[in-house]
C-alpha positions, 0 to 999 in steps of 0.5 A: 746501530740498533734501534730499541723501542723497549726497556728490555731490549736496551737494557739487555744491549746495555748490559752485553756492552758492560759485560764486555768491559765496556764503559756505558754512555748515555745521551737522553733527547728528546729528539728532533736532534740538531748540532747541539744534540751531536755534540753532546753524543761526541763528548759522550764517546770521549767518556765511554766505549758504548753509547746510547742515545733516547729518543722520547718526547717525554708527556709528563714534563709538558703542561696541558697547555704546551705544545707536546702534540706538535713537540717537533719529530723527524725519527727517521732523520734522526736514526741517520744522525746517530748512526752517522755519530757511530752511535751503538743504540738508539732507545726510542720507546712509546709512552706506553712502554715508559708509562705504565697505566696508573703510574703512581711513583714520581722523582722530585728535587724540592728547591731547585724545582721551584724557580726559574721554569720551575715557576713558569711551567709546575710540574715540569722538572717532576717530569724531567727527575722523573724520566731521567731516572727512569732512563738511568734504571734501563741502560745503567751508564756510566756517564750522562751527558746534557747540555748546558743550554737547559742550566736548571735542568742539569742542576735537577739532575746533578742533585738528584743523582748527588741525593739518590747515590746514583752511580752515574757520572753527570758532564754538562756540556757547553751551549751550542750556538749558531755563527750569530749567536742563538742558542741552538734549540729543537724548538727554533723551527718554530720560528719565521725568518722574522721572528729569528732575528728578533730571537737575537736578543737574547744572546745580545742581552747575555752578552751585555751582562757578561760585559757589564759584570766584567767591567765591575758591576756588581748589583744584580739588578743594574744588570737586570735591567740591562738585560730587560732594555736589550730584549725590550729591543728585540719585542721579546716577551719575558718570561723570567731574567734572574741572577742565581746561584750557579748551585744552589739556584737561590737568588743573588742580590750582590755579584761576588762570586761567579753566578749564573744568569738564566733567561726565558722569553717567547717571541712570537708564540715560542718560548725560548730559554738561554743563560750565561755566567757572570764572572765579577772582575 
């Protein structure tokens, strides 16, 4: 596996790797890579013949008051991952290799930016569209893989492509969950041992949901509060808990159609994001 900390490096390995005939992957982290991460890097090279991953703790989509400086980081943990998934490159850049001083051009996806973390953290998916499209540019894949866990962010993803004619192909991979049911998430190191049997909550209220929907329910907000007294339960703090259009994101009053459910909570001091999708009976 190589290692690049600059754009013309991996751009130019990318480009050895198509020139051979290679189909190109691409798997953007921002590290501290867990069981979910690996996944999305397997069903990456189910899709492609090369495969690269991005290691960088992106500054732009971090709110001055969140915790990019203690963003958990394990670089030399994480090599010895990817080169045990055979990933070929790993690109992992600095700021200053990403960012050029007095940067000026930004890639915003209007709607589906403004719910959801959209309205909890301004900002944030400028930073995501942003960084993604940037990393699209230097390793030019053919598929990108991201998980689902980040529902929002994939829809950004998916329209930005959609909007901009990028030629890559967008694969949202299944949420990874512990034996227990907690989404897997860089930021659940955070966590006491405590504060992780209370995050199960969130997984427990999704379920609920699932289960009601299936059962026949239809009012969204008969859910809703399902939702709020299960995690109510586990002391959690809500962020948000909204029933969305799986696409668009706009808001749904009524479930006739399959929608997505999408959750954020802090417990304790971490804010933790899961969804679902609700399948009327």
């Amino acid at each position: 596996m190589q290692v690049h900390p600059t754009i013309a490096g991996t751009r130019a390995a990318s480009r050895t790797a198509r020139a051979r005939g290679a189909r190109v992957g691409l798997v953007p982290t921002m590290g501290y890579l867990h069981r979910g991460h690996l996944e999305l890097i397997r069903q990456a090279r189910e899709r492609a013949q090369w495969v690269a991953v991005s290691l960088f703790v992106n500054p732009t989509q971090f709110g001055p008051t969140e915790d990019l400086e203690r963003y958990p980081r394990a670089f030399e943990r994480d090599v010895a991952l990817c080169e045990g998934e055979g990933v070929d490159v790993l690109f992992a850049p600095s700021p200053a290799e990403m960012y050029t001083p007095g940067a000026q051009t930004f890639v915003t996806v209007e709607e589906l930016s403004k719910p959801l973390c959209g309205a909890a953290r301004p900002g944030h998916f400028r930073g995501v569209a942003t960084v993604v499209a940037k990393l699209f540019h230097i390793v030019e894949p053919d598929v990108a893989v991201f998980g689902e866990k980040d529902y929002q962010q994939l829809q950004v993803i998916r329209r930005m492509v959609r909007d901009l004619d990028m030629p890559v192909e967008v694969v949202g991979v299944p949420t990874v969950r512990d034996a227990d049911g907690l989404a897997l998430s860089s930021r659940n190191q955070y966590l006491s041992r405590e504060e992780r049997d209370r995050a199960l909550c969130l997984s427990r209220a999704l379920a609920s949901a699932r289960d009601l929907v299936a059962a026949g329910e239809t009012d969204a907000e008969r859910v809703l509060e399902r939702v709020a007294v299960i995690l109510s339960e586990g002391t959690a703090e809500l962020d948000y808990a909204e029933i969305r259009d799986a696409e668009t994101l706009a808001a749904v009053q009524r479930i006739e159609r399959p929608v997505v459910l999408a959750l954020a909570a802090r417990i304790g001091a971490t804010r933790l994001i899961d969804n679902t999708m609700l399948t009327p009976a």
